[in-house]
Each structure stands twice: as structure tokens, then as C-alpha cells.
N, C-alpha and C positions, 0 to 999 in steps of 0.2 A: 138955574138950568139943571132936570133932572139926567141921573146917569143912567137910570133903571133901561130906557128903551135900546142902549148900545150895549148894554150887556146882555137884554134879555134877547137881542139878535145874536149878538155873536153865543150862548149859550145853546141857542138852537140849532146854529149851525154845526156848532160839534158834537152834538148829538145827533144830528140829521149822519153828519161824517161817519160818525161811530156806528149808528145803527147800520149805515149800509159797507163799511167794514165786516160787521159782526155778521149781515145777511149772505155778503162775499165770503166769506170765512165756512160760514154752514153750507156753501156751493160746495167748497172747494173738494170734498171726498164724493159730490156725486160728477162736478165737471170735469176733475183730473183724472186724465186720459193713464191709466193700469200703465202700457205700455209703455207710455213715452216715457215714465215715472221707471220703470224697470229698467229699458234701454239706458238712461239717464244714469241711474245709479251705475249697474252694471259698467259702464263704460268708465266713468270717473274713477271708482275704487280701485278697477283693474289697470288705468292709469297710475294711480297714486300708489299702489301697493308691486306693482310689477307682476303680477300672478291674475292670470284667469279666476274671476268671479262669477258664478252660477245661480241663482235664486231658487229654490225647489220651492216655498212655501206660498203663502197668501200676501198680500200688500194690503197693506191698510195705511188710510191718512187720520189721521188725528188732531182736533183743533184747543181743545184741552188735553194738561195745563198748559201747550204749546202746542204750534202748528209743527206737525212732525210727520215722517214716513216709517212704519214697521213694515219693515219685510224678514220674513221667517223662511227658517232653514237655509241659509247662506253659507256657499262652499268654496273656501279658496284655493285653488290650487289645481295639478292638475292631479287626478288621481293615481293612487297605486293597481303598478301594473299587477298584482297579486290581487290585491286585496280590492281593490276599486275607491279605497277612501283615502278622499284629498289631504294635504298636510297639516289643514284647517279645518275647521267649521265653526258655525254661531249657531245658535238658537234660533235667534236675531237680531236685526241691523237694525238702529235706530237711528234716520238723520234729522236731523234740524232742517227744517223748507225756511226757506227765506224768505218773506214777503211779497217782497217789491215785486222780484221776477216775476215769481208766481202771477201778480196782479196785467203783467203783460203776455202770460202765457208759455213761460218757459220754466224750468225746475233745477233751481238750484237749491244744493244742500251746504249748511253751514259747518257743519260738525258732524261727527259718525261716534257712535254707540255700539259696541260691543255686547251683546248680553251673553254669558255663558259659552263663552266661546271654547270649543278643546283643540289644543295645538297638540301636532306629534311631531318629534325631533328626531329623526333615524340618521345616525354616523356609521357609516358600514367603515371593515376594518381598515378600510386605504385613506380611511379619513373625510370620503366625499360623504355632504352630507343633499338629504331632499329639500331643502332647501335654498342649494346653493344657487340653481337655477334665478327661483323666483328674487334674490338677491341682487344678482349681475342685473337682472329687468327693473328692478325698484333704481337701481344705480342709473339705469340709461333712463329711464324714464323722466328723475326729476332730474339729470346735468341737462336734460332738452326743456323740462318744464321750467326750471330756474325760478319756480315759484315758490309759497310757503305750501309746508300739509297741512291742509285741513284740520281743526282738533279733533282728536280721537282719543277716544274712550275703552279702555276694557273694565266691563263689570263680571265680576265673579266666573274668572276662567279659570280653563283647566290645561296646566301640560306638560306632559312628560317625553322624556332625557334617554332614548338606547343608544349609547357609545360601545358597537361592537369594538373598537379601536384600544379601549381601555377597559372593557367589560362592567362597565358601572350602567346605572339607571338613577334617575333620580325623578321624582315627585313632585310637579309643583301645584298647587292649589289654592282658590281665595285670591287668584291673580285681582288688584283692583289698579289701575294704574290710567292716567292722563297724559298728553303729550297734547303740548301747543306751540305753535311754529309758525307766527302771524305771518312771516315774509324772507325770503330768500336772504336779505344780510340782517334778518335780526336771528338772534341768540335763539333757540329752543328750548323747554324748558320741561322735564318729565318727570314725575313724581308717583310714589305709590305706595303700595305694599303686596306681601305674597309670601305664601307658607310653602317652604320647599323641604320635603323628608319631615313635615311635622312640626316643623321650625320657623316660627313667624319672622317677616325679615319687611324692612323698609327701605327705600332707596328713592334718592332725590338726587337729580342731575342737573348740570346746566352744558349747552351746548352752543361755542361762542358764535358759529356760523358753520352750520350744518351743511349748507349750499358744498363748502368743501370738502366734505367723506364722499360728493361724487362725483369729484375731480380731481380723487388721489390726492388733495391739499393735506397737510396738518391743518389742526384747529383746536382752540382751547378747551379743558372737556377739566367741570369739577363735580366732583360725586361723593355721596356720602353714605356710607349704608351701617344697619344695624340689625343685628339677632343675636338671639341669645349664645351661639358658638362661633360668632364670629361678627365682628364690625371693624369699621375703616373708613379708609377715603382715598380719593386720589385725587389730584391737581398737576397738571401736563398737559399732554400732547395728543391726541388720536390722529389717526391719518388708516383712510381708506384705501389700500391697493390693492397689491395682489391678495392679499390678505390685510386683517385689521391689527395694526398694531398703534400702542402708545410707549408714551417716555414721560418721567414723573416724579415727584415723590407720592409715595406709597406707603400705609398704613395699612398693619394690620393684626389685632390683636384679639386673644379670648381667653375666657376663662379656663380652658382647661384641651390640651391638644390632643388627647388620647377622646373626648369628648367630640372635637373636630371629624376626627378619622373617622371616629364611627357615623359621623353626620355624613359624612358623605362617600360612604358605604364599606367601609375598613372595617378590621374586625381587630385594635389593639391590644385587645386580653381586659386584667383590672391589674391595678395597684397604683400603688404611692407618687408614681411620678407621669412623668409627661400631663403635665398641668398646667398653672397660669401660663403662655409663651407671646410674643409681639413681634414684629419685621415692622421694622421701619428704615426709609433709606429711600436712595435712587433708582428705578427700575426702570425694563425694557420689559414690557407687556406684550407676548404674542400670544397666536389666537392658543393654544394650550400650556404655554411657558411663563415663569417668572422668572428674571435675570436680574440681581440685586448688582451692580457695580459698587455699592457703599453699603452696607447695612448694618444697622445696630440688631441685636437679633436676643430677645428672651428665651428663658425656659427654666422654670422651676426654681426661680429667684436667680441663677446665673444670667450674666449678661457676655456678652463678647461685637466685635466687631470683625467685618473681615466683606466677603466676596462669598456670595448664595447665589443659588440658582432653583426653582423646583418646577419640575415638568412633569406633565400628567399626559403623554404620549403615549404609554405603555399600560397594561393590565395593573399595572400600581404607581403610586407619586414616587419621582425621582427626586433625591435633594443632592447635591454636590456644594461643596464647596472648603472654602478656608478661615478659620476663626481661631482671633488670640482673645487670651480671657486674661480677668488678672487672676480672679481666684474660683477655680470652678469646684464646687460641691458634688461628687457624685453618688452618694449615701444611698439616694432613694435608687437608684437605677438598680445600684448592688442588690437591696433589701427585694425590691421586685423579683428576683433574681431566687428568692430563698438558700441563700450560699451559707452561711453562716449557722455553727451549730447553734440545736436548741439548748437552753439551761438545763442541764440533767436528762438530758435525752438523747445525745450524740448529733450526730449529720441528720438537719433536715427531711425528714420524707415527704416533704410538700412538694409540689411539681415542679420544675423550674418553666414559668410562663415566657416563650419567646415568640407571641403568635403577634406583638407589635414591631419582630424584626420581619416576620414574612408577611406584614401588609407593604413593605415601603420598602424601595432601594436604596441604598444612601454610601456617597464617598464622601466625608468630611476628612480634612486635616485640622486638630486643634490642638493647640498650645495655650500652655497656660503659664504662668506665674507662679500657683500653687494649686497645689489640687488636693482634695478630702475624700478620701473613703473610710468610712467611719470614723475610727479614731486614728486611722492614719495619716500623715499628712506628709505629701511629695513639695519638694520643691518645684524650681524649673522642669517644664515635662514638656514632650511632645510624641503625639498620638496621628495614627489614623485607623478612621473606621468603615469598616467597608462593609454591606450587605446587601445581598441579590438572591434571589428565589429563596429566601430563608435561609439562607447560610452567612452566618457574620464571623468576622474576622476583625479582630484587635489588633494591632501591631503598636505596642511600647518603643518609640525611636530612642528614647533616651528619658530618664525621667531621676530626679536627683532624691534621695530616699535614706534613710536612717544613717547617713552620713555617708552614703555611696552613692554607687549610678547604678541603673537598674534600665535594661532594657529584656525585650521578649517579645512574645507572639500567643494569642489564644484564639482558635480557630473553630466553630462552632457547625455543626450541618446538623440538618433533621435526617433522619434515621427510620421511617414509620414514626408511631407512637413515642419513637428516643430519640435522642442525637448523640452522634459522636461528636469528643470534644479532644481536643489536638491543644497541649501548651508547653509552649518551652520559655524559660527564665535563665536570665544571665544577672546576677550578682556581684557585682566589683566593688571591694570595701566596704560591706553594710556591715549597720550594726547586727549582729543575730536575734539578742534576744527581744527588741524592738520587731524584729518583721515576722519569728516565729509566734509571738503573745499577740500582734495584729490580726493576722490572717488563721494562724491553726490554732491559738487558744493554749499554744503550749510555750509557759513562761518557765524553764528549767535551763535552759543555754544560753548562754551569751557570751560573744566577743564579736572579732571584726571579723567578716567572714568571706569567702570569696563562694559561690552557688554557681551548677551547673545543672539545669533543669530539665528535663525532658519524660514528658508525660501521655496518655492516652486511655480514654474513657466512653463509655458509653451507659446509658441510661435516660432518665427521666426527673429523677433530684439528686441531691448531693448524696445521697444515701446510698443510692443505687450507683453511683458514678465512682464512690467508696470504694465500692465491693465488686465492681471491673478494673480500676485501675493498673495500669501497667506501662513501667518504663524506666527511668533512673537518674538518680540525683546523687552527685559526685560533690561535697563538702569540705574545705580547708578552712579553718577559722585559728585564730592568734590571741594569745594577751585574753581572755576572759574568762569565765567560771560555770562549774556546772549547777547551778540550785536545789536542794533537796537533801544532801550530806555532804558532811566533811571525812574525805574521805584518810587524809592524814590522820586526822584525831582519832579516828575509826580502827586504823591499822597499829596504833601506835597501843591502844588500848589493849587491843586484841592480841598485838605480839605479847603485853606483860599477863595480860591474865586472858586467855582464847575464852572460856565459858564464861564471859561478866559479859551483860549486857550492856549492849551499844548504846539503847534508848535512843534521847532525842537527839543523837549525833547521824544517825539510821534516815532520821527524816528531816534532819531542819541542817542549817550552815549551809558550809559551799567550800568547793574545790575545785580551786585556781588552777590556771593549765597555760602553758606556753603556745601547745600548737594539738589543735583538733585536726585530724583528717579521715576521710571515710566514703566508700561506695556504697549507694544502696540502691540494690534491685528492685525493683515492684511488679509483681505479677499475680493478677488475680484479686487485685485488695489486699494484698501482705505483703509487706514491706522487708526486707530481708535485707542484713549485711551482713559480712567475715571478719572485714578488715577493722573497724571503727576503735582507732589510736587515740589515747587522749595524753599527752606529756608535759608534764609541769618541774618544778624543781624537786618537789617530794617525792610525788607521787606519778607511776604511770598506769594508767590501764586502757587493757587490751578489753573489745567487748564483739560479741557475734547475738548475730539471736535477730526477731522478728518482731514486728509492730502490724497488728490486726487495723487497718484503716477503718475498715464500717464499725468496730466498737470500740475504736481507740483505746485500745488495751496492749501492753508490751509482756514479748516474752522472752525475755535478753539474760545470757550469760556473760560473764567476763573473769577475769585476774586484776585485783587489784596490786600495786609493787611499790611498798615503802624503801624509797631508796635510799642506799647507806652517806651519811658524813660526816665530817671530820669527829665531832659532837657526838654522833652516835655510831661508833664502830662496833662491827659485830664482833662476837664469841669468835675462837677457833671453829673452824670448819661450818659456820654459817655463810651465806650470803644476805643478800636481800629479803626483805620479811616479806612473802607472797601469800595473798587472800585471796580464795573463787568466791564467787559473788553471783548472786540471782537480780534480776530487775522483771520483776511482777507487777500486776496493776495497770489501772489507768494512765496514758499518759500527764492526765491534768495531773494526779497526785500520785505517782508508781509508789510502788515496796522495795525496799533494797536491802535482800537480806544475805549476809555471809553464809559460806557451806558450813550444816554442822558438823557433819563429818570430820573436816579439817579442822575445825576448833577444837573436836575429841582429842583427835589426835595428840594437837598440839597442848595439852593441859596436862598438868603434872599429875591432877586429882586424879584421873581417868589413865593412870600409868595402871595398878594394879589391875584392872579391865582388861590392858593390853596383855601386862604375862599371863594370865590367866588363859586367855584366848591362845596364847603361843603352845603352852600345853594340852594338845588335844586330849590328851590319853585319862591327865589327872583332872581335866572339865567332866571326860566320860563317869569315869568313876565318883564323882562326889553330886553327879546328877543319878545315878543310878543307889547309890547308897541312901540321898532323899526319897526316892521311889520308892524303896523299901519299906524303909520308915515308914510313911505313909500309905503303906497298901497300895502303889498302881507300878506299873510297872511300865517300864521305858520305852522309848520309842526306839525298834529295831532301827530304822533307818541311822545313816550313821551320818555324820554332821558335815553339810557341805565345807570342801576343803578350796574354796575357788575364791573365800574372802573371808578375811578374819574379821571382820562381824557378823556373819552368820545368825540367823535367831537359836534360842537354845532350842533344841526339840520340845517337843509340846508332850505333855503327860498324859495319859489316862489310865482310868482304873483298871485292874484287873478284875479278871472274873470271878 
């Protein structure tokens, strides 16, 4: 029995099938009625999407590579009452025709197509946006249709972000994105990609039953998105009401958070920090807020924990909240900061950059365990930070420091082109010369100290902030030493022979002291005191005189006082051996040199100097008798009588 004659029928017959398929198919753009085909569309989109749809362009049907419909120039929405253009547009709509219908005379579309489509997103400042309308009609439309959406397609759109509310704008371009949503309880599933401010990003969602965002339900919602300044995910809750809000854990991290800001439209400055950062934790998602109830929170290799919030309601991102740390590094923030003199060049004259406290608000509380600036390092500490319209403000609650407590306040405002700066420091029990070799560079003093601080500046760097400062800092310090001389060995030299030099007693050693105390004024960039007592068991000295802030240069007098005991009792009719004293120079490495004057004095060599001077009459005469001698003749004027060292008159010749 051959097979050939049942296949060579049924063979024919599916070609017979096909060819008049393929003959129906080349009908189908001259028999499909324009209208019905436009009506058609028109009415389902404007169904399915909630917003009036319009067609301004041509329709075309197409049977290669599929049976399809273009329709060009498609407008969603309704138009601006200004401008006359809608919230949307295409290029054009591309749907999918589906067969069967068709073959009974009706038009149905399977999927819709996007080509080029540009979205515009206007937020005026009360928050309402043009959009919100066509949203509440997408919401009533599918809680009546209870069906799936259609799939639909965006190929290479465009759309931009005006948030009068917060004054941003953003950029979005290369929109390519899918959404498929076979049925009212299945899952929705959306995937894409799209370059927003320049910055390619991807995002893939899954949506457990969409049917409820429009029934006010929650429903499960996981997402994943990626770019280069920012990726994450979320996994929780969305719920459609009065607004869109979710609950979740939440991620979210990047490389570099001064990089962020500027992504999306901040203007941080540059430097060293605000860099690697991450949130991760449980959150409350609303339509412009994040609300962390738990979060572990990076930034610049610090980590902490605590209670974040950050809202973007206002002309710039707000963060608020509360974080303990164990051990938080602040180095880079300082260094940003250009605080710190340069090596061989005094106070900084680089700008101090704070244009990353006038993009953002922030009230943080943080506590730490131990904290780093530079090479300083605080124990237990607790901080808050506050800034709003570019003015920040530090408040020190307490912070444990060179073996004391340390609290204070540094208060910052922009100025024009400067800012004024506002700081007071309280000091109880620190060590001295640990937090003056920290902070000023200046390693000469040291004990325990108690500090009263209060200061005010104005400028642009630390140089200029130098050279306004003014206000006063009140000093007691106990038990430590001043570096640079001994000032015992010094006096002690100097009472047995006054003209030997000091040498390296002048510049090197150290003089011990029971109790330091001292006022000092500051007005103008120079630093002035009266009172500045220094008292030990040897030795006391009194010291007055100024210190030039902008070139850290001293120009200080004092009395140094060898004081008498049992060991060394004085002569008849002496007291205590007293030295005046200069303090010149730098403060990194001053001069500290005795009066010569009072050495003269005090030297036996320089006794015949003294009678000599006591007799005016017989100086006159044996200056005048050399005159002779040598041909010139004296100087008439006659020898000031107001100090007996006087210069001798000056000679010249006669004629």
C-alpha cells in the first residue's frame, strides 16, 4: 500500500490553506476600513492608558515581517492650556493585528509599540503634577476593566523632569523599556533600560498583582536597578492610594556621593571626601521621602547605624536623622576644608570649599565611640550637625580628648564671596600640649589645662579668617612645662657671669611650672595679653606682648624671677635675681633673648663703663683732648643727660 496519494492530498491542501491565507493577508491593507482601524485603536489606548488619544498622522497596515498597524503622530493627553502640547507624544504607534479577528472583520490589537515617544513631566510648586489627572483615569479604568494591559513597548523615548517644587530638572533619554501583564492575577513583569542626566541606568521589576495599585491593595513589588552613580533594589510592599507609597528593605549604594549630587543636579564643590556611601535597612517610601526605621548607613569607609530619613520636598535634599558609630574618621572632611597650615608657608590661602553644605539640609545627631581628625583622636564623643540655606553649625555635646572633656560650638554662614565664622571651645582637664601641637602646630606648652574659648572671623581661607580674627581665650593650666628653654639654668648662669652666653640653654630644655594662667584678647589678627603668669618652684615669670596670627610670628616681653632658697641665699641687700626678657620669632621655633642692657649693667667687666659715664665733665674733657690730637674738633652739642648710656658725640673735622 502506497503512502504517496495521502500525503500528496493533504500537501495540497495546506498549500491550497496558505496560499489563500497569504491572498487574505495582501487584502487585508486595501479591505481594512482606515476608520474602523482608527476608532479602534483610538478608543482601546484611551481605555487602557486613562488619557484622551488623538492620531494626527497617516495609518498604515503592514503584512511583513507581521501583520501590523502604524499610525503616526499620536498624542496623549489633553493639551497645555499655554502651550497647546499634550503631556505626550509618539512618532508612532505600532500595534500587533491579530489574526483571527481580523479574518471575521473586526480589529483587534495584541501589543502596542512606542516609537520615539517624548514625555513632559511638569510639577508646579504645590506639587500638583499634569499628569495626575490622566493617572486617577488609568486607576478607574483598569479597577472596571479587571483585565491584563496589553504588552507595550517604549522604543527610544524621550523625557524630561520640571519639578518647580524643588527646582531640579532632569533628562531622561534612550528610554527602551517592556511591560507585560497577560492577566489581572498574574504577576507584571517590566524591564528596560534609559540614560537619565547622561547616565545609563537599568531597571527590572516584578509586580506580584498589579490588579491591586487600583484598589488601593498593597502588593508585592521586587526591583533592581543599576548605573554607574547609583544601583539597588527594593523587595516590599507598594500600595496605590492617595498617593504611591511602599514599605521594604532597601538598598542603596555608589561609588562616590559628591558624584551623586551632581547627578542629579547639586553642585558639591571637589575634594577628598563624600565618596564610596550605601543605605541599606528598612524603609517607608513616599512619593518624594525616604524614611529609614533601621539603617546601616556608609560613607567614606565609616559605617554607623541608627534612624535616616531623606526628603526631596524642598529646592534641596533634606537628610535628618540619628547615628552611632564605633569609630568614625573625619580627616577627609577637615582636609576638604583647607584648615591646616601649609609646611613653610603659614595658614592656608586656598579657599575653604562649602558649596556641598549649600546644596543639602541636614540635622544629623552622631555619636561615636572614637573619632579621628588627623592625628588627633577623641574618645567617647557626641555631635550634632545642622545646615540649612548654607549656614552649618557644629555643636561639640561632649567629646573625651587629650585626657579631658571637650565640648563647644562652630557656627558657619556665607557672607557674599566669605563667611563668617562664630566658635567657642570649653576645655576641662586636657592635656595642653597634645591639642595646641594637634590643631595650631604649636608644640612649646604643655600641662593640664582648663580653656575658655571664644572667637569670630570672617573671610574665605584660613588666612584671611587669621587676619580678622577677634575675641578671647582665658588659659589655666597646672604641673607642666614650657619647651624651648630652661629658664632656671638660664638665670642662674646669668646672675654669676650676666655677659656669657646662654647658648643652647636660650633654645633647647624646658621650664617646669606649677600653675600657668592668662587672658588673651584678639582683635584684628593679633593676639594680645597683659597678664600671662607662669609660676613654678624656681622660677616665675610675668609675660605681656602679642602674637601676629596671619604669620605666626610672637612679639612678647616679660621678667623672668630666680627665686631665693635655703641653698642659695642672697648677698646683703639683694633680693631675687630678676631678668627682662624678649620672645621673638616664629611661634613654631621663637627667640628668647635676655635684655642687654640689664646684663651690662649687671657685669663687673662693664663697672669702669659705668664710672666713666657718671663723670660727665672728665668724659667731656678726654673726648675733646682726643679731638685735638687728631685735628677735628668736638661736637658743640652737649651730651644728653636723660640716660647714662648715651652715644659719645660723633667727631668731625675741622676746617
Amino acid at each position: 500500500m502506497s503512502l504517496a496519494p495521502p500525503i500528496r492530498r493533504i500537501a495540497i491542501a495546506v498549500g491550497a490553506t496558505l496560499l489563500v491565507l497569504a491572498g487574505t493577508l495582501a487584502l487585508v491593507p486595501v479591505l481594512l476600513p482606515v476608520e474602523t482601524v482608527r476608532r479602534t485603536v483610538v478608543a482601546e489606548l484611551s481605555e487602557r492608558l486613562g488619557m484622551p488619544v488623538a492620531i494626527h498622522g497617516d495609518i498604515a497596515v503592514s503584512v511583513i515581517p507581521q501583520l501590523s498597524i502604524r499610525l503616526a503622530d499620536v498624542r496623549f493627553g489633553e493639551g497645555d492650556a499655554g502651550t497647546g502640547e499634550p503631556p505626550a507624544r509618539a512618532e508612532a504607534v505600532v500595534g500587533a493585528l491579530r489574526l483571527l479577528p481580523l479574518l471575521f472583520g473586526s480589529v483587534a490589537v495584541s501589543d502596542y509599540t512606542l516609537i520615539r515617544p517624548s514625555i513632559a513631566v511638569q510639577v508646579s510648586a504645590d506639587g500638583a503634577s499634569n499628569w495626575d489627572k490622566a493617572f486617577e483615569r488609568l486607576r478607574e479604568a483598569t479597577r472596571l476593566r479587571r483585565t491584563g494591559l496589553t504588552d507595550f513597548r517604549i522604543a527610544d523615548g524621550t523625557a524630561t523632569v520640571n519639578d518647580a517644587k524643588s527646582g531640579q530638572r532632569f533628562d531622561i533619554t534612550g528610554i527602551e523599556f517592556a511591560v507585560s501583564w497577560p492577566g489581572a492575577d498574574r504577576q507584571a513583569n517590566v524591564s528596560g533600560k534609559l540614560t537619565v542626566n547622561g547616565e545609563p541606568m537599568e531597571v527590572n521589576a516584578i509586580v506580584a498583582r498589579p490588579q491591586a495599585l487600583f484598589v488601593a491593595e498593597p502588593t508585592g513589588l521586587k526591583m533592581r536597578f543599576a548605573s554607574v552613580p547609583l544601583r539597588g533594589g527594593f523587595e516590599g510592599s507598594l500600595t496605590n492610594g492617595d498617593t504611591v507609597t511602599a514599605s521594604g528593605a532597601l538598598t542603596l549604594e555608589g561609588p562616590s556621593l559628591r558624584g551623586f549630587l551632581r547627578w542629579i543636579g547639586q553642585n558639591p564643590g571637589i575634594g577628598p571626601s563624600l565618596g564610596a556611601f550605601a543605605l541599606k535597612g528598612q524603609v517607608e517610601v513616599l512619593p518624594n521621602s525616604l524614611a529609614f526605621t533601621k539603617v546601616n548607613a556608609e560613607l567614606d569607609g565609616n559605617v554607623a547605624d541608627g534612624a535616616l530619613s531623606v526628603s526631596f520636598e524642598g529646592t534641596r535634599p533634606q537628610v535628618r536623622g540619628t547615628l552611632d558609630t564605633g569609630r568614625f574618621v573625619a580627616t577627609t572632611y577637615f582636609r576638604d576644608l583647607n584648615l591646616a597650615p601649609e609646611s613653610g608657608r603659614g595658614w592656608s590661602r586656598r579657599p575653604i570649599d562649602l558649596s556641598a553644605v549649600s546644596t543639602i539640609d541636614i540635622d544629623l545627631r552622631v555619636s561615636a565611640r572614637e573619632l579621628i581628625v588627623g592625628g588627633a583622636q577623641f574618645g567617647r564623643s557626641a555631635a550634632a550637625l545642622t545646615a540649612r540655606n548654607g549656614r552649618l553649625a557644629v555643636t561639640l555635646g561632649e567629646a573625651q580628648a587629650y585626657g579631658g572633656l571637650l565640648s563647644g560650638a562652630l557656627v558657619v554662614s556665607p557672607a557674599g564671596d566669605d563667611m563668617d565664622v562664630r566658635a567657642s571651645l570649653t576645655v576641662q582637664k586636657g592635656q595642653l600640649g597634645l591639642g595646641l601641637g594637634e590643631w595650631f602646630g604649636f608644640r612649646r606648652l604643655d600641662g593640664t589645662a582648663n580653656i575658655q574659648l571664644g572667637l569670630e572671623a570672617r573671610g574665605g581661607s584660613m588666612a584671611e579668617l587669621a587676619r580678622t580674627a577677634s575675641g578671647q581665650i582665658t588659659l589655666t593650666a597646672v604641673e607642666g612645662a614650657v619647651h624651648g628653654f630652661n629658664a632656671e639654668a638660664i638665670l642662674r648662669r646669668l646672675e654669676r657671669r650676666p655677659l656669657s652666653i646662654v647658648g643652647a640653654d636660650a633654645r633647647s630644655g624646658r621650664t617646669p611650672y606649677e600653675r600657668i594662667a592668662a587672658t588673651v584678647r584678639v582683635v584684628g589678627g593679633v593676639a594680645t595679653t597683659t597678664d600671662m603668669t607662669l609660676d613654678g618652684q624656681m622660677v616665675r615669670v610675668n609675660v605681656e606682648g602679642s602674637a601676629q596670627l596671619p604669620t605666626r610670628e610672637l612679639e612678647m616681653r616679660g621678667i623672668a624671677t630666680l627665686k631665693r632658697t635655703a641653698s642659695a641665699t642672697p648677698r646683703p641687700g639683694e633680693g631675687d635675681f630678676e631678668l627682662p626678657f624678649v620672645v621673638q620669632g616664629s611661634w613654631d621655633d621663637p627667640f628668647i633673648l635676655p635684655d642687654p642692657q640689664i646684663l651690662i649693667r649687671r657685669s663687673g667687666a662693664a663697672a669702669p663703663l659705668r664710672d666713666i659715664t657718671r663723670d660727665r665733665d672728665a668724659l667731656r674733657a678726654v673726648l675733646d683732648a682726643i679731638n685735638r690730637q687728631a685735628g677735628f674738633d668736638g661736637d658743640p652739642a652737649p651730651v644728653p643727660s636723660s640716660s647714662s648710656y648715651a652715644p659719645y658725640p660723633p667727631l668731625r673735622p675741622r676746617n
